[in-house]
N, C-alpha and C positions, 0 to 999 in steps of 0.2 A: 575720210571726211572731205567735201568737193566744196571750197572756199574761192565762191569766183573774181576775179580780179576786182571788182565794184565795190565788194563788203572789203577787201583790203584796204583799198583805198577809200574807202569813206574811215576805216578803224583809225587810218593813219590821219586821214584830214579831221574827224573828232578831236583826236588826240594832240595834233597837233595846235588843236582851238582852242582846246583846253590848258595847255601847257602856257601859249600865248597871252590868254588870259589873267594867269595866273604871273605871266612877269610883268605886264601892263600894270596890273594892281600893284603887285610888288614894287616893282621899279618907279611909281609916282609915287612912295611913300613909306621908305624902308622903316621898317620898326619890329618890334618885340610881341608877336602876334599877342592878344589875351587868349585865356582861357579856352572862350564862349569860341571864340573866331576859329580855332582850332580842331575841336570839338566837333562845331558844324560841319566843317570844310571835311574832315574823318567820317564822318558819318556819314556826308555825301559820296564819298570813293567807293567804302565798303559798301553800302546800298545798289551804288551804280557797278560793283564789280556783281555784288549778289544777281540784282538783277540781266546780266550779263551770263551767268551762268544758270540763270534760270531758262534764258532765251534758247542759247545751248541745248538743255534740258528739251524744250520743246521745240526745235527746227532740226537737232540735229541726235537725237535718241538719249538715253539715260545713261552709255556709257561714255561719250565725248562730253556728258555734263559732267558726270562723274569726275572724269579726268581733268577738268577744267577744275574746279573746285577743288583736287589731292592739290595739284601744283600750283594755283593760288597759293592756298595754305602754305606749303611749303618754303614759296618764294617768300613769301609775309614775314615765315618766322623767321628765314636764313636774315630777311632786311631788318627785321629788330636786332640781332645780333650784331649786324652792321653799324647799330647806333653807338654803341660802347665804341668805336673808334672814330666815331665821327664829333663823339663828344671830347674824346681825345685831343682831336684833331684842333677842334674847336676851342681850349683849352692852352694847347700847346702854344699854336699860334695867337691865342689873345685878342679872337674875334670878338669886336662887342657885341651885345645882345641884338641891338638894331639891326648889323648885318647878315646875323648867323641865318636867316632863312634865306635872305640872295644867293649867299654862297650857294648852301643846300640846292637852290632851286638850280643855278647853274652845272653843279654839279650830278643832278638825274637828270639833265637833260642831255650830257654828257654820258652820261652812264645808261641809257636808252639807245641812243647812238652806238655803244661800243656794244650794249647784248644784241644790238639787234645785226649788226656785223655777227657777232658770237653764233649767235644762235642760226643765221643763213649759213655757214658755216658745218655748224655740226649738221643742219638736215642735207647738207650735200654730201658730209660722209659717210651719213648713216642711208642715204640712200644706194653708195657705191662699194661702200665697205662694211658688212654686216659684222666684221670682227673691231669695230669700233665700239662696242656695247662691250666688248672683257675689257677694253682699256678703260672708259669709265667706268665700268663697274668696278673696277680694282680703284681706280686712283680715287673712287668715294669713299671704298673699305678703308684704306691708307688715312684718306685725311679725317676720318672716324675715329680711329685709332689714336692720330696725334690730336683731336681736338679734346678727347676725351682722356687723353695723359695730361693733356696741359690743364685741363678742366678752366676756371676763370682767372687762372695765375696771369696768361697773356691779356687781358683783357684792359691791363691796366698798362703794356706798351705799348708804345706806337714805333716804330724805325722808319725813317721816312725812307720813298723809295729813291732807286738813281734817277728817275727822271727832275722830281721833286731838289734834290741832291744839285743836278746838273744845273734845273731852274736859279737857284739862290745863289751858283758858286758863277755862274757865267753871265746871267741877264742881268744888266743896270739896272738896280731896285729902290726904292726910297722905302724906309722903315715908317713912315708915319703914313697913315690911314687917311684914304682920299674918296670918304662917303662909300659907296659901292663899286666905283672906277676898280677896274683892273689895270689901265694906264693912265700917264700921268704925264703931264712937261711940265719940267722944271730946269729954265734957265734955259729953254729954247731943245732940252734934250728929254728925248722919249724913254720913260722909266716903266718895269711895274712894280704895282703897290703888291704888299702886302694881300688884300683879296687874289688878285691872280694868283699866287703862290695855294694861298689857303685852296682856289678851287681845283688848281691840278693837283695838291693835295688828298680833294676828297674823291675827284674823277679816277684818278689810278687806286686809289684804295679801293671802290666799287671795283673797278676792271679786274682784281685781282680776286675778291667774294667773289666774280662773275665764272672764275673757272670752278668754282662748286657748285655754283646754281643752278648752270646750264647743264651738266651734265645731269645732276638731279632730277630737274624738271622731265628732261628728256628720258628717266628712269620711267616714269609718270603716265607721258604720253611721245608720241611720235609725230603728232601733228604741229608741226612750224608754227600757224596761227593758233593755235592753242597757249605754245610755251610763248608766243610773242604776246599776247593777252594779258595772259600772266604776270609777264613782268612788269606788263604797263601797269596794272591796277595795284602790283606791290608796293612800286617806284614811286610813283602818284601821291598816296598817302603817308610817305616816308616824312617828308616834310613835318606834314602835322603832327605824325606819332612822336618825332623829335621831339617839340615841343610839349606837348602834352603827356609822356611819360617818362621825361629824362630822368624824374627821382626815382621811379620807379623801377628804373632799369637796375639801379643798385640792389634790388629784393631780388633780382631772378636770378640768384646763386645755383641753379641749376642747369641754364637752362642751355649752355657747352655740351653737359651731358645727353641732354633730351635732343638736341640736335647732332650730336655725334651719333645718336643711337638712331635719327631716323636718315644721316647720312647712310649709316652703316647698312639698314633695311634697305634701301632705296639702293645700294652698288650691289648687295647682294642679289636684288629682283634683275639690275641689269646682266649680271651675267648670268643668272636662270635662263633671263628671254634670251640671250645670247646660245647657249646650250642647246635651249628649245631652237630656235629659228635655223642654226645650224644642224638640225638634227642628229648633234652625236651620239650613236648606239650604245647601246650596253647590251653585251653579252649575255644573254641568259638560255641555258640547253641549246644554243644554236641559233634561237632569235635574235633577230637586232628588234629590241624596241626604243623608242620617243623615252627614256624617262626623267630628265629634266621637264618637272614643274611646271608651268604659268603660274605666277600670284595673280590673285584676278583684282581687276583696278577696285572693286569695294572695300575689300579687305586693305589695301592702302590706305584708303580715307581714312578708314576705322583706323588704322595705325597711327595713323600723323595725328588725327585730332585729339585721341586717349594719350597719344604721348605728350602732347603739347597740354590738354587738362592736367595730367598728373604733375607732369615738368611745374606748370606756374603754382598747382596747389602745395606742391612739397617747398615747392623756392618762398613762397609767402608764409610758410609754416616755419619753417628754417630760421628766417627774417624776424619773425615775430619774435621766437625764441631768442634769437643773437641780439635784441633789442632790449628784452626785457631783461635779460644777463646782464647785458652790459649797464642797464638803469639800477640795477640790484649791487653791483659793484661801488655805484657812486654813494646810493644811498642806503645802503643794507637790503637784506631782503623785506624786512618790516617797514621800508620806506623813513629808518631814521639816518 
């Protein structure tokens, strides 16, 4: 796929204008988005990511559309998973409602920043080193494994990191909250608030999702502005989806599961291609033939999207059940 320097740099000055945008408003007027505001703002991302991949579709063939759309998806769901910690987060530290979406915004804009470090990165090793595709594909199987042992036990800790650790024990900070300010004077000396803490809070918690993602993505497809695309239009929407389905996030009892299972899919495809692209033989009567597989990118989509339908239907089913249990408990089952 031939992505010439022009459409990069218009993806990044869009994005950039958008971002811009979005703290301009923000920042003249921090508050507790409603509903309706959220809503809209969600519906405009995913519309403008669809349409995005639609363009794909038609400039650049069915299978870079394709690929666009698996890893959308993908990145979409690993970032709701994100949100259980970021409510955490949010939580822990005693963000009020008015400033929880500054942070936030601060925080993917941060978190843009470091995937996109990330992700320049991986496509320079996977351009030099074709046996970079067994190490991600292993280290997805691995974190498959442990996310689908722990199922949604972790979901309810946070352990802040050593950066975050180092912030609080070493930086001059005032405990009381200074509107959205990250610093602060007080008494002639330079402090930070409470928000700066919260945002390199939620920036290393992303950077840390981000060694799952990226290698994911890049299970997915191989194209750098592909997996960069992607993240943008996950990241983007993060914001709103906070807001508008924080309650909901407690129904998807599942969905550790459903996401270890399309980690575990996704490390397994990477080291198939790895197999494949190295051509290791197999023996047979004297032949060397190719027989490590290709999964082919549609059969992915199909994968991620069935797993993510079934994931949220069984987790609402689950919910519904553990709801009405628990209402039959207080009041009988007869409702006396």
């Amino acid at each position: 796929m031939h992505v010439s320097p022009l459409v990069w740099w218009l993806t990044i000055g869009i994005t950039t204008a958008l971002l811009l945008i979005d703290v301009l408003v923000i920042g003249r007027r921090p508050h507790e988005p409603t509903r309706r505001e959220v809503t809209v703002a969600l519906v405009g991302f995913v519309g403008l990511a669809v349409a995005f991949g639609i363009g794909v579709f038609a400039f650049a063939g069915s299978r870079y559309g394709t690929e666009f759309f698996a890893g959308w998806l993908t990145e979409y769901s690993l970032s709701v998973d994100n949100l259980f910690i970021f409510l955490i987060i949010m939580s822990r530290f005693g963000v009020p409602r008015a400033y929880q979406q500054t942070a936030l915004l601060i925080g993917i804009v941060i978190a843009l920043v470091m995937r996109g470090i990330f992700i320049a990165v991986g496509a320079a090793a996977i351009d030099n080193f074709s046996w970079v595709f067994y190490l991600f594909g292993l280290f997805l199987v691995y974190t498959a494994v442990k996310l689908a042992r722990e199922g949604a036990e972790d979901e309810d800790e946070y352990e802040e990191s050593r950066l975050v650790k180092w912030v609080e024990t070493h930086l001059p900070a005032t405990s009381t909250w200074h509107g959205t300010s990250s610093f602060v004077k007080v008494n002639g000396k330079r402090l930070v608030t409470p928000m700066f803490i919260v945002v390199v809070a939620l920036g290393t918690t992303d950077l840390l999702f981000a060694l799952d993602s990226i290698p994911a993505i890049y299970g997915l497809t191989k194209e750098p502005y592909l997996v960069m695309t992607a993240n943008i239009f996950a990241l983007m929407g993060l914001r709103q989806l906070y807001f508008l389905i924080g309650g909901l996030l407690e129904r998807l009892v599942y969905l550790s599961y459903g996401l270890a299972f399309l980690l575990g899919f996704i490390g397994v495809k990477l080291v198939l291609h790895a197999l494949h692209q190295n051509e290791l033989p197999f023996v047979n009567g004297g032949h060397h033939v190719d027989w490590a597989p290709e999964i082919p990118i549609w059969l992915s989509l199909a994968v991620i999207v069935g797993t993510l339908l079934v994931t949220t239907v069984l987790s609402l089913l689950a919910s519904r059940r553990m709801d009405s249990g628990a209402r039959d408990e207080v009041t009988g089952p007869r409702g006396h």
